[in-house]
C-alpha positions as CSV (number, residue, x, y, z in Angstrom):
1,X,-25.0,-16.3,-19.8
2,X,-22.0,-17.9,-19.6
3,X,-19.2,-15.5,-18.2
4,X,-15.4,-16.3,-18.7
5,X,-13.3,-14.3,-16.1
6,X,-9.7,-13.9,-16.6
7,X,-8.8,-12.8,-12.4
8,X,-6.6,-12.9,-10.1
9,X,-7.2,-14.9,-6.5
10,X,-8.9,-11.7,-5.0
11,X,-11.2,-11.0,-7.4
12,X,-12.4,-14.4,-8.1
13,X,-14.8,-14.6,-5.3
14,X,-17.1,-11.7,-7.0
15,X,-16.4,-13.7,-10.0
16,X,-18.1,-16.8,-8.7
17,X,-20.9,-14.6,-7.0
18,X,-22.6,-14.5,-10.8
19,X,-23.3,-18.0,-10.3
20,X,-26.2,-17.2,-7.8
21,X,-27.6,-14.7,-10.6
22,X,-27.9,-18.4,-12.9
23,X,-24.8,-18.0,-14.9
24,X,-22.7,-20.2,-15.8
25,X,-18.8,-19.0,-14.4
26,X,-15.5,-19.8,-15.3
27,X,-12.6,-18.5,-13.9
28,X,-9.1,-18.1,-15.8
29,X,-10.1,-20.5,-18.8
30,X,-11.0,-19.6,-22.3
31,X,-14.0,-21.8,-23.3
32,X,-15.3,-21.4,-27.0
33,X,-18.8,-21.1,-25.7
34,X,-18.6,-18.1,-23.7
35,X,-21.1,-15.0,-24.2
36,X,-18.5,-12.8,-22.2
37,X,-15.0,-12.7,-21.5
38,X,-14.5,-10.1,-18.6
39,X,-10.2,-9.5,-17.8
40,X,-8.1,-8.0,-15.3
41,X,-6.0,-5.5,-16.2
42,X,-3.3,-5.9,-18.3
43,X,-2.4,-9.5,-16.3
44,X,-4.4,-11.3,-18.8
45,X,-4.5,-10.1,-22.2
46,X,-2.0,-12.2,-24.0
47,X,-4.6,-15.1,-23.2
48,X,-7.2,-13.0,-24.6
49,X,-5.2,-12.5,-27.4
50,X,-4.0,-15.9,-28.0
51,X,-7.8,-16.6,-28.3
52,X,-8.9,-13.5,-30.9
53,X,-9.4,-15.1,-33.8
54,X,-12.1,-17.4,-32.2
55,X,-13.5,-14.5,-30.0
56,X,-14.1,-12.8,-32.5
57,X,-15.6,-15.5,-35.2
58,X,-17.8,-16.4,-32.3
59,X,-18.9,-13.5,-31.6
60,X,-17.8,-13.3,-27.8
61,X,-17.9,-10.1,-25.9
62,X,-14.9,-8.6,-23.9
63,X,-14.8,-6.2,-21.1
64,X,-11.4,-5.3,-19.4
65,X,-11.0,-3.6,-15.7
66,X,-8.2,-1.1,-15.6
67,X,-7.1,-1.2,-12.1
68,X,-4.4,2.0,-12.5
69,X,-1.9,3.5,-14.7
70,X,1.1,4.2,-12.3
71,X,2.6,7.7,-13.8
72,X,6.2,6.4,-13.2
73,X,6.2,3.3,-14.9
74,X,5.3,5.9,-18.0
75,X,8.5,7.7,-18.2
76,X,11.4,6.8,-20.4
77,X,14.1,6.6,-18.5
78,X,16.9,4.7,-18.5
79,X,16.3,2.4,-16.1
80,X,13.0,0.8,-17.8
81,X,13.5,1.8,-21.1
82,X,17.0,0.9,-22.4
83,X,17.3,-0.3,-25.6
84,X,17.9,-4.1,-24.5
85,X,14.8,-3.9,-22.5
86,X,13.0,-2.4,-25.9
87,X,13.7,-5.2,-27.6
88,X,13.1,-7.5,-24.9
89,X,9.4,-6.8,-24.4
90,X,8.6,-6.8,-27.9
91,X,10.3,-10.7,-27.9
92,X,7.2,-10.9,-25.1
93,X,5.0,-9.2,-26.8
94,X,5.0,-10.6,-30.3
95,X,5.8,-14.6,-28.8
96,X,3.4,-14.5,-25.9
97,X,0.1,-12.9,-28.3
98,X,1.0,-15.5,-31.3
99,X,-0.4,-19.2,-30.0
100,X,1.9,-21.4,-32.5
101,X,5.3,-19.2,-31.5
102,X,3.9,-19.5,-27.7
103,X,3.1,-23.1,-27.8
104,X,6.6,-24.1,-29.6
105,X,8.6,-22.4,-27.0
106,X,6.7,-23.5,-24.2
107,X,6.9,-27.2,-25.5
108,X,10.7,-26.5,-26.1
109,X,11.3,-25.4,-22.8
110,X,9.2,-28.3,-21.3
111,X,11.0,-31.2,-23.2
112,X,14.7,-29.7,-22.8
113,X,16.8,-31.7,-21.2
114,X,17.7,-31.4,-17.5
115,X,21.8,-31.2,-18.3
116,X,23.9,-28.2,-17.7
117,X,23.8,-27.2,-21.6
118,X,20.1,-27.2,-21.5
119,X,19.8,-24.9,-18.2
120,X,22.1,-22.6,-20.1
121,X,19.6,-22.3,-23.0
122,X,16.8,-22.1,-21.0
123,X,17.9,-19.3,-19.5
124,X,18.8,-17.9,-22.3
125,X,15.6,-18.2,-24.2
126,X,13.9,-17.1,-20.7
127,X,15.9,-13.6,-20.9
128,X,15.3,-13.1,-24.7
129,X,11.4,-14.0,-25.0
130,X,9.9,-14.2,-21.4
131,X,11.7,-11.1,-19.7
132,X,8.6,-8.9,-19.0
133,X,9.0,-4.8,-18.0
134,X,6.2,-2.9,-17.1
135,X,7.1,0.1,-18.4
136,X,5.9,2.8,-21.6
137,X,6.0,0.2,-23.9
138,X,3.3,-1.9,-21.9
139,X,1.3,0.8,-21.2
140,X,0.8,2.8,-23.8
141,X,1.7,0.2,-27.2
142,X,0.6,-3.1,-25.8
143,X,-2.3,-2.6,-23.2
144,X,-3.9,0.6,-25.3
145,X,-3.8,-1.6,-28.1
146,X,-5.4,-4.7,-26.1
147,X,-8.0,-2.1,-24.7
148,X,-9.1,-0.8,-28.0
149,X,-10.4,-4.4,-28.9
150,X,-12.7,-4.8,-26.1
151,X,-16.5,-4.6,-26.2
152,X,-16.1,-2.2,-22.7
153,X,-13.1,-1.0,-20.5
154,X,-14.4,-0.1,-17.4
155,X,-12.5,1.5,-14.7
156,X,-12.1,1.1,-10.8
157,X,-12.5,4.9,-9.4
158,X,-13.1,8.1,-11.5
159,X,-8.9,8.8,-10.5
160,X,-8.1,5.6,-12.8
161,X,-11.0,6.6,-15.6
162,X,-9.4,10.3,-15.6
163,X,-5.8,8.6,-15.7
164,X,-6.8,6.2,-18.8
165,X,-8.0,9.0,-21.2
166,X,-5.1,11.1,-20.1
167,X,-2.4,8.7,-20.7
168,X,-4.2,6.0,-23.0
169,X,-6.5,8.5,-24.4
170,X,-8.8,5.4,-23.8
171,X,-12.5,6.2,-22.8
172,X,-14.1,3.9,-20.2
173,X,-17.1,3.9,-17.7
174,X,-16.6,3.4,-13.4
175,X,-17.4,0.2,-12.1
176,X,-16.5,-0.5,-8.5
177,X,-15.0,-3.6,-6.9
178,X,-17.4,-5.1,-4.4
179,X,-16.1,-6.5,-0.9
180,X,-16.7,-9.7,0.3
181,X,-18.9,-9.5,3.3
182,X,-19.9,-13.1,3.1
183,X,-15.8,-14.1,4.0
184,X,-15.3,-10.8,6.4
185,X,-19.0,-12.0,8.6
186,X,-17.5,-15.5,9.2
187,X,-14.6,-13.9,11.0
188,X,-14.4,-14.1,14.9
189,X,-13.8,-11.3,17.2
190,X,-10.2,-11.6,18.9
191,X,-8.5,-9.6,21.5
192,X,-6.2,-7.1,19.8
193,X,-2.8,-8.1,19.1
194,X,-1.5,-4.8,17.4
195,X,-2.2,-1.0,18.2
196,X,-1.7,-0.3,14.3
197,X,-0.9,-2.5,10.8
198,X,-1.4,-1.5,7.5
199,X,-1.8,-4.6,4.7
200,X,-0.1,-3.5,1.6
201,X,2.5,-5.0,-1.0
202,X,5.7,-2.9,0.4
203,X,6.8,-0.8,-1.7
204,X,7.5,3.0,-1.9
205,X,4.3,4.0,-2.8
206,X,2.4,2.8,-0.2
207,X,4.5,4.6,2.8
208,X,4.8,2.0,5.1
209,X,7.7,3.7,6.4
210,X,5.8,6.6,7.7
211,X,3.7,4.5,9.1
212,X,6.3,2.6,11.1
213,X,7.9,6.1,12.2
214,X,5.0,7.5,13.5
215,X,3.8,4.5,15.5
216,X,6.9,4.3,17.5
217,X,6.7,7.4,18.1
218,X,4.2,6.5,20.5
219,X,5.1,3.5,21.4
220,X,2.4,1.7,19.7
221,X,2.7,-2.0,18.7
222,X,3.3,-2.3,14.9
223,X,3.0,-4.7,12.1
224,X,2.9,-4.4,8.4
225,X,1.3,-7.4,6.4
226,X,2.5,-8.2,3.0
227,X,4.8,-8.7,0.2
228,X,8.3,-7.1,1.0
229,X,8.5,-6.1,-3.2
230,X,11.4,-3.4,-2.6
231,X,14.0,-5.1,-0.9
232,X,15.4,-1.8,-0.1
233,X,13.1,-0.4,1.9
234,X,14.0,-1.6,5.6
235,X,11.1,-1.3,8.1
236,X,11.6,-1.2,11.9
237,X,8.7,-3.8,13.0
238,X,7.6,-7.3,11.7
239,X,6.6,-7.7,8.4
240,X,5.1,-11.1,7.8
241,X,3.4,-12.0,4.3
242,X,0.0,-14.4,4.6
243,X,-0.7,-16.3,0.6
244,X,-4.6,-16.6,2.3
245,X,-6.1,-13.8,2.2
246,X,-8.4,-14.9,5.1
247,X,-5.6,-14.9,7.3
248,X,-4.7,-11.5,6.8
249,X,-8.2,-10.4,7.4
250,X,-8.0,-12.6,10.6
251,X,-5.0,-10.0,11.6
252,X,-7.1,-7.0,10.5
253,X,-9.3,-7.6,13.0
254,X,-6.6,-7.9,15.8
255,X,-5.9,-4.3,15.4
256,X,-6.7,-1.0,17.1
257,X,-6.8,0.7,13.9
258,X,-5.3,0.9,10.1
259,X,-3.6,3.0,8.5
260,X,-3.3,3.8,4.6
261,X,-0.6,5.9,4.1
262,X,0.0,5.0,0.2
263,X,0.1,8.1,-2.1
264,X,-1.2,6.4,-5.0
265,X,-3.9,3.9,-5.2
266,X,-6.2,2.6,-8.2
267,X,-8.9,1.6,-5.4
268,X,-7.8,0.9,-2.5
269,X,-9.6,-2.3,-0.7
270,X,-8.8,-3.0,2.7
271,X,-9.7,0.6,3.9
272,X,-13.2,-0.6,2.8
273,X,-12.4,-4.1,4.4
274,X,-11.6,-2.6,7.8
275,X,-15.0,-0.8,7.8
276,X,-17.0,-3.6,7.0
277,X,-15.3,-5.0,10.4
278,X,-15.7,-1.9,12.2
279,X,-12.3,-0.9,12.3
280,X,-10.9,2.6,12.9
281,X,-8.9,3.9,9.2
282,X,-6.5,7.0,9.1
283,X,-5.9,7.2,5.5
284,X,-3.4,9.9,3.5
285,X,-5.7,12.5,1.7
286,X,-5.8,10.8,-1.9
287,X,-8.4,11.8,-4.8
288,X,-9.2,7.9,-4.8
289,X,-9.6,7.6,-0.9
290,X,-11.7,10.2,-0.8
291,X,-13.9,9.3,-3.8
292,X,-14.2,5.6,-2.3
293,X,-14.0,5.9,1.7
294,X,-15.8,9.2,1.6
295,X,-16.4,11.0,5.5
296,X,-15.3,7.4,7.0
297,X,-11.7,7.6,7.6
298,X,-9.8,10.3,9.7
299,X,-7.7,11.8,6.9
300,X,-3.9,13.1,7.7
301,X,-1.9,15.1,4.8
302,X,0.3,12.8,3.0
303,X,3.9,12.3,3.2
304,X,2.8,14.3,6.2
305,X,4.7,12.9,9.5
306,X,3.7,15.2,12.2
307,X,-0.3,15.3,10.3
308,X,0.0,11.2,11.0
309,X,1.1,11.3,14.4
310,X,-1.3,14.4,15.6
311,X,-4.3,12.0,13.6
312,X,-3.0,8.2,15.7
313,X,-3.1,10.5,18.9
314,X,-6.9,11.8,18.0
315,X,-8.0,7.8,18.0
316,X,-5.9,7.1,20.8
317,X,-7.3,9.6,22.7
318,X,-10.8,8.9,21.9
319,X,-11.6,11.8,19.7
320,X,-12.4,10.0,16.7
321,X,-15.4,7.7,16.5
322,X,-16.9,5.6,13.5
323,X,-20.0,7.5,11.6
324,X,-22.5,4.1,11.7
325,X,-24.3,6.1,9.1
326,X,-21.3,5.9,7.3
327,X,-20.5,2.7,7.4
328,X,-24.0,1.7,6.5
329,X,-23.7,3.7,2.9
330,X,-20.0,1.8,2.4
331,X,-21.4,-2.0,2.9
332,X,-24.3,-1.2,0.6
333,X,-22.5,0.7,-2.0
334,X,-19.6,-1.8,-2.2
335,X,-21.8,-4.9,-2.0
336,X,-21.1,-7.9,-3.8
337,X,-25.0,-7.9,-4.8
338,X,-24.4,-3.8,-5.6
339,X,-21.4,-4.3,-7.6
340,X,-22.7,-7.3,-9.6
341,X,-25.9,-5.5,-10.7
342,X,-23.3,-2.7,-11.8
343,X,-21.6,-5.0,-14.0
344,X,-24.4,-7.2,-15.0
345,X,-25.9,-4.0,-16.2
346,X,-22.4,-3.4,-18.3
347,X,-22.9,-6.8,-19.9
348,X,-26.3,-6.1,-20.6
349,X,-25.7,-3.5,-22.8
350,X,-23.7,-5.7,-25.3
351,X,-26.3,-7.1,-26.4
């Protein structure tokens, strides 16, 4: 078959792993001759939508991931749902799903001139039709709508399935994400740099804060590794952000242990990525790393500061150890080879 995926940098790998099944891949290109279109999240449908009229005259399948449906971003509150910004994401909306309105103001913008007048009007046209807001109006008119034209939504844990027909009222089946063991095996051991990182856009959400505190604590070596997305959280330790992901995962295995101290997750990789490398995880109690990490992490009470620094002092000590037999379920349920007969059997059943 030939399978059109519509992914971001991370997922693309598994994307390109259906090429050793015989299909024919493309990644982040509609092509007329496609038996599947397979999306992630809500990042891609206005290309899928662009493209309807001929997906759906030739017959093409489409199957969309939901990754997770943050609670917050669905309240109305001022702050994300103003009347401006109302009006704003419908200008998105209705310009970036219609291909003629989409192409003329991307030609216009392309071809206006580079003078002091023309920056004005650019900007201007960039604030009233591409000024995006994830908020209500995403979620629950533009991505449930999106999701009701697919062949198959399929979600990443049973938390972001319950969350979807809760908040969507959207019905769709668990597939999991598969981790790349091919790119984690070809990294080299390397004396340990760091007591303690966690690898996580940084945000509120994910707690890095916590962590920080309770590493210093103990005078432990810190780091945290990614994009600094709130610029108002301050963190008392490096933060560094690595494009590659390789070179993160290079870091990840410079550590002691991880940590995952997020209080909401859709799936949560890099717990899963530290295992596959045989690192130590203390993770925050969550539904979703409890239904994905299972008995492999040593678990502290979220938002829990004393819980954290009573759990670091356990590994420290020596009083945690890895469960092999553990680890050994994770790298064969979260296999790329796994996962890809899970969603080959998905794709399957379209036709």
């Amino acid at each position: 078959m030939k399978l059109c995926f519509f992914v971001d940098d991370s997922f693309a790998p598994f994307a390109l792993s259906f090429n050793k099944e015989g299909h024919d891949v493309i990644i982040n290109k509609f092509s007329i001759d496609s038996d599947v279109i397979i999306s992630e999240s809500y990042f891609y449908m206005y290309e899928i939508l662009r493209n309807l009229k001929q997906i759906k005259k030739n017959n093409i399948k489409i199957i969309n991931f939901i990754l997770d449906i943050p609670p917050w971003r669905l309240k109305k509150s001022l702050d994300i749902y103003s009347l401006v910004k109302y009006i704003k994401q419908l200008n998105y909306h209705y310009s970036h799903r219609a291909p003629n309105i989409y192409n003329i103001l991307n030609d216009y913008l392309k071809n206006m001139k580079k003078t002091r007048a023309g920056k004005i009007n650019k900007q201007l046209i960039n604030k009233i039709f591409n000024t995006y807001y994830n908020n209500y109006i995403n979620y629950q008119k533009n991505y449930r709508s999106f999701l009701k034209k697919n062949d198959i939504v399929l979600s990443i844990s049973r938390n972001t399935q319950y969350s979807a027909k809760k908040f969507l009222n959207i019905d769709s089946k668990i597939c999991y994400f598969g981790v790349n063991s091919d790119l984690l095996s070809k990294i080299p051991e390397y004396p340990i740099k760091y007591d303690v990182i966690n690898i996580s856009r940084v945000v509120k959400t994910k707690r890095q804060n916590l962590i920080v505190e309770a590493a210093k604590k103990l005078n432990l070596k810190v780091a945290i590794f990614g994009k600094l997305q709130d610029k108002t959280i301050k963190l008392d330790c490096p933060v560094y952000y690595f494009p590659n992901h390789i070179d993160v995962l290079k870091e990840l295995n410079k550590t002691r242990f991880y940590v995952d101290a997020s209080i909401f997750e859709g799936f949560g990789m890099t717990p899963l990525e530290a295992a596959f490398l045989n690192k130590i995880t203390i993770a925050s109690d969550t539904f979703v790393h409890k239904e994905i990490l299972g008995d492999y992490p040593l678990y502290f009470k979220r938002d829990n500061l004393k819980d954290l620094v009573e759990k670091m002092k356990m590994v420290l000590n020596g009083d945690f150890i890895l469960n092999e037999k553990t680890i050994k379920i994770l790298r064969n349920k979260f296999s790329f080879e796994r996962c890809r007969k899970n969603l080959l059997s998905h794709i399957e059943s379209l036709f």
